[in-house]
C-alpha positions in Angstrom: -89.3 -88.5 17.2 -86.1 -87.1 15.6 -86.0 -83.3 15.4 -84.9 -82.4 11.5 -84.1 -78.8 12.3 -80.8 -76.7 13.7 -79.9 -76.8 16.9 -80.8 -73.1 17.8 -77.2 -73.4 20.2 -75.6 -74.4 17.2 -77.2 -72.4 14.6 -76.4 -69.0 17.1 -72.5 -70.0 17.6 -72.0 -70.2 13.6 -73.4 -66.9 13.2 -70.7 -65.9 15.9 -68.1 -67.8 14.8 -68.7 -66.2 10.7 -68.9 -62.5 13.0 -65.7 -63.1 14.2 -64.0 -64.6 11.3 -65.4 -61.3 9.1 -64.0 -59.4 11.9 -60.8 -61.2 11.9 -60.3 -60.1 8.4 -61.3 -56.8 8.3 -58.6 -56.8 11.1 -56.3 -58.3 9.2 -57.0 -56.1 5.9 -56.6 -53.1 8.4 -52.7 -54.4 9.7 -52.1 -55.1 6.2 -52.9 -51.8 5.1 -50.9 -49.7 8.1 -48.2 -52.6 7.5 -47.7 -51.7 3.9 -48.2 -48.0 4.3 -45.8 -47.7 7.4 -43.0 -49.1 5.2 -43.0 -45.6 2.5 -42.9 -42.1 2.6 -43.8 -41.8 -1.2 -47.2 -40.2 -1.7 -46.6 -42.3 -4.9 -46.4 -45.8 -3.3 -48.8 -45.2 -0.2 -51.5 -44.8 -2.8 -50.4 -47.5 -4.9 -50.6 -50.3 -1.6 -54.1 -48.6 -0.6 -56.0 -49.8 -4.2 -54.3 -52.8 -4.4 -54.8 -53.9 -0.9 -58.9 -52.9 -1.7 -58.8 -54.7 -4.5 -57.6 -57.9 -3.1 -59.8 -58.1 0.2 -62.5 -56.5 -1.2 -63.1 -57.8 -4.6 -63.7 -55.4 -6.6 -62.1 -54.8 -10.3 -60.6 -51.4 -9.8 -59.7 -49.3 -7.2 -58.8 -45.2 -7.5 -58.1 -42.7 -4.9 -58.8 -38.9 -6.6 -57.9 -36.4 -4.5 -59.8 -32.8 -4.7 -58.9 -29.6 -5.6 -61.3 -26.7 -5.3 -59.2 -24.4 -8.2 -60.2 -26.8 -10.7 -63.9 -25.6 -11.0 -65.3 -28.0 -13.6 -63.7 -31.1 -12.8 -62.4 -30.6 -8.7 -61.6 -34.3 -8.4 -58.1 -35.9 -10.2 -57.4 -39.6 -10.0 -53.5 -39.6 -8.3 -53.8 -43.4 -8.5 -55.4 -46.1 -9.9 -55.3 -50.3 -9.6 -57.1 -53.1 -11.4 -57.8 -56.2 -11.4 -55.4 -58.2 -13.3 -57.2 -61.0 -14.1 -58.9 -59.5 -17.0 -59.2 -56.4 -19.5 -61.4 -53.9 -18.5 -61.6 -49.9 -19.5 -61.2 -47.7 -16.7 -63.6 -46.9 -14.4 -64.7 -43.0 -13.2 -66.9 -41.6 -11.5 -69.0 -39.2 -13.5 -69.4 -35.5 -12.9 -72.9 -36.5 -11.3 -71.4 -39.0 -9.0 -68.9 -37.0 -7.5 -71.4 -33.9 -7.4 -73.2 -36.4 -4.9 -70.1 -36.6 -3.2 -69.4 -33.0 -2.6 -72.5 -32.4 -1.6 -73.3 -35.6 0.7 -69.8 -36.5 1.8 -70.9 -39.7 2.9 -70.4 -43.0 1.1 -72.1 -44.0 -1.7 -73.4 -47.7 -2.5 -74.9 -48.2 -6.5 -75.4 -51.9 -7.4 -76.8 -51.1 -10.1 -75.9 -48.2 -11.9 -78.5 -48.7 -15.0 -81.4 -48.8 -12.7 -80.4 -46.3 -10.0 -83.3 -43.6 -10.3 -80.8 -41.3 -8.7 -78.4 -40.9 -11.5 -80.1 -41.3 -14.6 -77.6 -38.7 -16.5 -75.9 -40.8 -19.7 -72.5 -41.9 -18.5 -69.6 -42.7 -21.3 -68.5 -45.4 -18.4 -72.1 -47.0 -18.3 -70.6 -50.1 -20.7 -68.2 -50.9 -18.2 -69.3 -49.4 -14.6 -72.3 -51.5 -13.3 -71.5 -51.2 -9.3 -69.7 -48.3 -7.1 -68.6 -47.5 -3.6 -66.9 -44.1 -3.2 -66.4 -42.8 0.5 -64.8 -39.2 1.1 -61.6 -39.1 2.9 -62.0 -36.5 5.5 -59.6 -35.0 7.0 -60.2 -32.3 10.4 -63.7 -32.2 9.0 -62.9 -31.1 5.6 -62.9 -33.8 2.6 -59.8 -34.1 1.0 -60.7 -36.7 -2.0 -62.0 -39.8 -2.8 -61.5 -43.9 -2.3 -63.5 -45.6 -5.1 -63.9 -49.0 -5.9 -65.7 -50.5 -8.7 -67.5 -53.6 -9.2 -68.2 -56.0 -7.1 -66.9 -59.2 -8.6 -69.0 -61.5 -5.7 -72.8 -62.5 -5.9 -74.9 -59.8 -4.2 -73.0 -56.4 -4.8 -71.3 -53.9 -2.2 -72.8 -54.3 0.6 -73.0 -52.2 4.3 -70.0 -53.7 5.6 -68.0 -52.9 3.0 -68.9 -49.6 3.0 -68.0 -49.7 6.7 -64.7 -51.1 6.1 -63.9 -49.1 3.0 -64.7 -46.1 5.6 -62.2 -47.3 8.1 -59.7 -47.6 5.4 -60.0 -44.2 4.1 -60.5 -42.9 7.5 -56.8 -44.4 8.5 -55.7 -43.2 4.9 -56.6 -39.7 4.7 -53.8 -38.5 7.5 -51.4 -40.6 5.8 -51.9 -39.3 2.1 -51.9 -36.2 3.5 -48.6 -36.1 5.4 -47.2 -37.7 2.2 -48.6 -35.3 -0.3 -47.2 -32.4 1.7 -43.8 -34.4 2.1 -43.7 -34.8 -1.5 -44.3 -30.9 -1.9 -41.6 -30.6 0.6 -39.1 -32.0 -1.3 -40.2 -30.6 -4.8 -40.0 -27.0 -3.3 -36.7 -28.1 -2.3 -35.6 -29.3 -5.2 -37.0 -26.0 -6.8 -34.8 -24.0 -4.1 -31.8 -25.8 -5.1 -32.4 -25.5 -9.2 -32.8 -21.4 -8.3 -30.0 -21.6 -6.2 -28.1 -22.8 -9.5 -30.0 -20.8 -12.0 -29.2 -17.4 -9.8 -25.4 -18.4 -10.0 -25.5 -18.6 -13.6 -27.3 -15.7 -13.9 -24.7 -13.7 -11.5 -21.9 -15.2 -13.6 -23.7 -14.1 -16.9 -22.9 -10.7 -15.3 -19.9 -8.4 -14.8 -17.4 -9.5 -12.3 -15.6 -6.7 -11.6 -15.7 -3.2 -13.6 -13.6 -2.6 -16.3 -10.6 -0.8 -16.5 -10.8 1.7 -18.6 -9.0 5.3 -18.8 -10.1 8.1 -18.4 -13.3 6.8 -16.6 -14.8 5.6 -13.3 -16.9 2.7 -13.8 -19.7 0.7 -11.7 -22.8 -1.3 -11.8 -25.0 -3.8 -10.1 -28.0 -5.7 -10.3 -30.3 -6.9 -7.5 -33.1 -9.3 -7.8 -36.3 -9.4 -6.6 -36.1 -13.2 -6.6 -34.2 -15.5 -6.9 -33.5 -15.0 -10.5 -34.2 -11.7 -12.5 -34.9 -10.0 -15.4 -32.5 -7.1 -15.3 -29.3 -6.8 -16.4 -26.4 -4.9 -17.0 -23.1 -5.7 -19.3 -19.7 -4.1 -20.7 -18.0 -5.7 -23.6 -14.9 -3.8 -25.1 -14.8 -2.9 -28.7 -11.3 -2.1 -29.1 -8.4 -0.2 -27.6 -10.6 3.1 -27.3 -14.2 1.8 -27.2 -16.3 0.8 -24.7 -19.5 -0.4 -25.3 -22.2 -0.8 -22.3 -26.3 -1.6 -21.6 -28.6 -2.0 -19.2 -31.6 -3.5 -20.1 -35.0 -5.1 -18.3 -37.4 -7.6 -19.9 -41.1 -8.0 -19.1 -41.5 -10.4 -16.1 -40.1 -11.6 -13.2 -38.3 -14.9 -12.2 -37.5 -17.7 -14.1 -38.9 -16.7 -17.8 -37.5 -13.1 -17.5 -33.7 -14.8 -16.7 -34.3 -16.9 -19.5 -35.2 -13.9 -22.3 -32.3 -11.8 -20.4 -29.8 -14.6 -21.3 -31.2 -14.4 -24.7 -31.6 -10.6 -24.8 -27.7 -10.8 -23.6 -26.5 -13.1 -26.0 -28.5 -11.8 -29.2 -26.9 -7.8 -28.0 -23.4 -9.1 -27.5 -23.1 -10.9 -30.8 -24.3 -7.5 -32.7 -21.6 -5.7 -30.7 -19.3 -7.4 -32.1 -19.6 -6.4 -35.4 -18.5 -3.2 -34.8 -22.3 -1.3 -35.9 -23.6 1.5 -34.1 -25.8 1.8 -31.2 -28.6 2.4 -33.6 -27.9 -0.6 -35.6 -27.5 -3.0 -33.1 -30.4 -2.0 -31.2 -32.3 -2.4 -34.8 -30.8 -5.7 -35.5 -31.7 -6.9 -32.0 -35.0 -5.8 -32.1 -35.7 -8.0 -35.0 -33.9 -11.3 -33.6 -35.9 -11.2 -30.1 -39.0 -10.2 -32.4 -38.8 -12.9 -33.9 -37.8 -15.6 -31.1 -40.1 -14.7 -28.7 -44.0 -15.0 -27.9 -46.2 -11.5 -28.7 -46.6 -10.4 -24.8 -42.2 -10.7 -24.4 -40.2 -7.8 -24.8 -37.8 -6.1 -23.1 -36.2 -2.2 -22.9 -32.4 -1.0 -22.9 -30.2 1.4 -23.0 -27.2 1.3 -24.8 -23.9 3.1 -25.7 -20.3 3.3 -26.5 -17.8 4.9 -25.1 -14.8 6.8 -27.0 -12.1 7.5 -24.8 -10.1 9.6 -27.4 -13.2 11.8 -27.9 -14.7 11.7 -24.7 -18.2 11.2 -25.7 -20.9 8.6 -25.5 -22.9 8.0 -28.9 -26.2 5.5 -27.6 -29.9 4.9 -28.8 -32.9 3.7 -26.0 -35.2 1.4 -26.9 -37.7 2.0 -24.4 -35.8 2.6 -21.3 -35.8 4.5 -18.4 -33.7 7.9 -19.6 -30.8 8.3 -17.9 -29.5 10.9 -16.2 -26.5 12.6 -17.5 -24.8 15.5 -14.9 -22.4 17.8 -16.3 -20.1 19.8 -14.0 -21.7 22.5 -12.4 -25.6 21.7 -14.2 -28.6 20.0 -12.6 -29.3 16.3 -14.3 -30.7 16.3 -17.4 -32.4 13.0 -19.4 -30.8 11.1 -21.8 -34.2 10.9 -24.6 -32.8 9.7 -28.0 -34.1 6.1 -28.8 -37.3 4.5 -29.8 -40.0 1.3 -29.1 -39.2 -1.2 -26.9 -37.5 -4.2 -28.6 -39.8 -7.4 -29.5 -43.0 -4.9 -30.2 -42.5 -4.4 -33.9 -40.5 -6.9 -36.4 -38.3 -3.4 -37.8 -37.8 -0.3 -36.3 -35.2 2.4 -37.1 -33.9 3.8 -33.3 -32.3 7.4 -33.7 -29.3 7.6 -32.0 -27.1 11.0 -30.4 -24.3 11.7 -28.8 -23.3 13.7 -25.7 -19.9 14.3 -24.6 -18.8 13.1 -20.9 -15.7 15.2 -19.6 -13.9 15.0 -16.5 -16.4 15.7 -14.0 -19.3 14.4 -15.8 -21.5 11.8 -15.1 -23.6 9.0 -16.6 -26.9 7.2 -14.3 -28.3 4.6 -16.1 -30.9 2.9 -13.5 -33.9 0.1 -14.2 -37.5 1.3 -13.1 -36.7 -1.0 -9.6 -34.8 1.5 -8.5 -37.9 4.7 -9.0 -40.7 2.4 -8.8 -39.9 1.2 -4.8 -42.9 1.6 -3.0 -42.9 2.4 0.2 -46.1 1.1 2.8 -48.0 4.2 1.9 -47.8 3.1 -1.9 -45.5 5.8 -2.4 -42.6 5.5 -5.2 -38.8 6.4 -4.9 -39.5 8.4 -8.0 -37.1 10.2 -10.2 -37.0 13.9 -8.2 -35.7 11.9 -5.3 -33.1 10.0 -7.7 -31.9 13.1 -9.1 -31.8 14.8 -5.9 -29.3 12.5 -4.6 -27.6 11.9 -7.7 -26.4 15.7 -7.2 -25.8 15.2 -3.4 -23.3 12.3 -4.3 -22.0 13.7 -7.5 -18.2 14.2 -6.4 -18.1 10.4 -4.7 -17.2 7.5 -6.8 -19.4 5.5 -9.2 -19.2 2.6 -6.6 -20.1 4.8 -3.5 -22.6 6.5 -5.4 -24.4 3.3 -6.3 -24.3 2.2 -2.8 -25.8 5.5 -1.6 -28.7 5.0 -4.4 -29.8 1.6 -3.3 -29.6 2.3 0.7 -31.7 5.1 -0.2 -34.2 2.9 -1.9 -34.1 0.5 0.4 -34.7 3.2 3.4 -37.4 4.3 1.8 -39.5 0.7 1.0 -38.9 0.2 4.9 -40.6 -3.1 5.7 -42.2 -3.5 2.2 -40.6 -6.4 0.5 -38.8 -5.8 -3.3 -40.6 -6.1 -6.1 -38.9 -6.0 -8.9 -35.3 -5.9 -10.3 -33.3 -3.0 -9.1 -30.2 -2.3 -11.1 -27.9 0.2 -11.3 -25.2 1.6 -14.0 -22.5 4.6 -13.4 -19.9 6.1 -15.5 -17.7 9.0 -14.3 -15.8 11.2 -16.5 -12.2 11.4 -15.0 -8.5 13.0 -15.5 
């Protein structure tokens, strides 16, 4: 009698020999995978070999890795990469809002065969024309999911099934680390290409500034500007009229950092080419006004003092838009406040500024500061403040401008202690000499 059925031997060593063969090639996905990804640093590329290496072994038609980001509160997940299939169109696959809900709140993969007919997600889906099957598992990372490896259908008979989920799991779990180290690398190297562009921007910011005082008879001249970055919004400038005028501001836009350099340059550039003309302090505070008004947003502006100085007449003729006063001491008087002026420039398209002016002898002296300097806090919350300025404006009044502005800002700084700067600090001294 011939027996018409398997040899149970035989039938038992070609299930082994199809477990080790599957095994095999997960194996051999697996060194393909490290293989590829060992060969990059970019976050960029790494991601790139991961969906096409799942696409290939696994079957599928796409492939995206979205990585997750608890600021964004309405959609946490963002796709950093995604592969397809290239041997036909399709429209891109996502997971809905519903899916990856599941997601945040199983964190454990997800099979769907059948995306029509799953009674767990039954939410209209603008992907339902073209996403029949999914298998998303998180990529953890210390215990904590970090994002997402997708794929999207299955292009073989019978759907994902628990082995792929397995191997897709082993893939993301040998992923995570390695997306990781190369998101932060890239973030490494963007922070240090942002270092180096500061770097460059604060250089042409310094050189947008006075080198060296000017000479100038008759008068004793300093200033400085320290920011609380890298880049500022302060500055401070001297641009002769003539022979016998001087003309001179300080000035301090709204923000810090890069935008505020950027308005200063254009707050510098817009003063200096009214200057120029010869108007008054009044007028060219007016004509300014309107120009930035008009070339920046609503919530810009910025506040400045500004003057001339007549060395024939000894006296300073200026207008304020907004700025800390000064403080002008006079031989032998305590400091008094420098008040004429008006709004801040970039609040209203016109503004007339009133303008005065004060004489400034030998002996006299001119403090034009930014609100850095009074507004230094100290770790109680406690500001420099204007007594204390004054106070040691009259304690220093017979040094030079120069050593006077060095005993201002160790003063400030002494009194922050361990707090860290906040904002601009800048400084701007005329003496009155023989």
């Amino acid at each position: 009698m011939t027996n018409k059925g398997k040899d149970p031997d035989i039938e038992d060593i070609q299930q082994e020999n199809a477990r080790l063969r599957a095994a095999v090639e997960e194996l051999s996905v697996l060194n393909d995978i490290a293989t590829a990804v060992g060969s990059t640093s970019s976050l960029e590329r790494i991601n790139e070999l991961i969906v096409h290496r799942c696409i290939k072994h696994l079957k599928v038609e796409q492939a995206t890795i979205t990585l997750l980001d608890a600021k964004r509160l309405e959609t946490p997940f963002h796709t950093i990469i995604r592969g397809a299939d290239t041997s036909g169109e399709t429209l891109p696959c996502r997971l809905s809002a519903e899916l990856t809900g599941w997601m945040l709140k199983n964190q454990k993969p997800l099979i769907i065969n059948n995306l029509a007919r799953d009674v767990r997600f039954q939410t209209k889906n603008s992907d339902a024309g073209s996403l029949r099957s999914v298998l998303s598992v998180p990529l953890m990372l210390k215990g904590r999911m970090i994002g997402l490896l997708n794929l999207f259908n299955k292009r073989t008979e019978g759907g994902f099934t628990d082995a792929d989920a397995r191997l897709l799991g082993i893939i993301a779990t040998q992923s995570a680390q390695v997306i990781e180290h190369a998101r932060l690398f890239a973030e490494e190297q963007a922070l240090k290409l942002m270092r180096e562009e500061m770097k460059l921007a604060y250089k042409i910011q310094m050189d947008l500034l006075p080198k060296e005082p000017p000479n100038f008879a008759g008068f004793d001249i300093a200033g400085v500007s320290i920011p609380a970055k890298a880049v500022g919004g302060d500055y401070f400038d001297f641009v002769r009229v003539n022979d016998d005028i001087l003309a001179f501001c300080l000035g301090d836009v709204s923000g810090k950092g890069m935008p505020a350099a950027l308005l200063m340059a254009n707050l510098q550039a817009t003063l200096r080419s009214q200057i120029i003309t010869g108007a008054s302090p009044k007028e060219c505070l007016a004509r300014a006004n309107n120009l930035i008004y008009k070339s920046t947003d609503d919530d810009k502006f910025a506040t400045l003092f500004y003057g001339t100085i007549d060395r024939r007449s000894h006296e300073i003729a200026y207008a304020n838009a907004g700025h800390n006063y000064p403080l002008l001491l006079k031989a032998g008087e305590k400091p008094t406040r420098l008040e004429a002026g008006g709004l801040m420039l970039g609040c209203l398209e016109s503004f007339q500024y009133t303008e005065s002016i004060v004489p400034l002898r030998a002996g006299d002296t001119l403090l034009v500061y930014s609100d850095g300097i009074t507004e230094s806090i100290d770790a109680n919350d406690e500001e420099y403040g204007e007594d204390r300025l004054a106070a040691l404006f009259l304690k220093y009044r017979s040094d030079s401008a120069h050593r006077l502005i060095d005993e201002i800002v160790s003063a400030v700084r002494a009194h922050a202690g361990e707090t860290s700067q906040t904002d601009d600090m800048t400084l701007l001294v005329i003496k009155g000499i023989e």
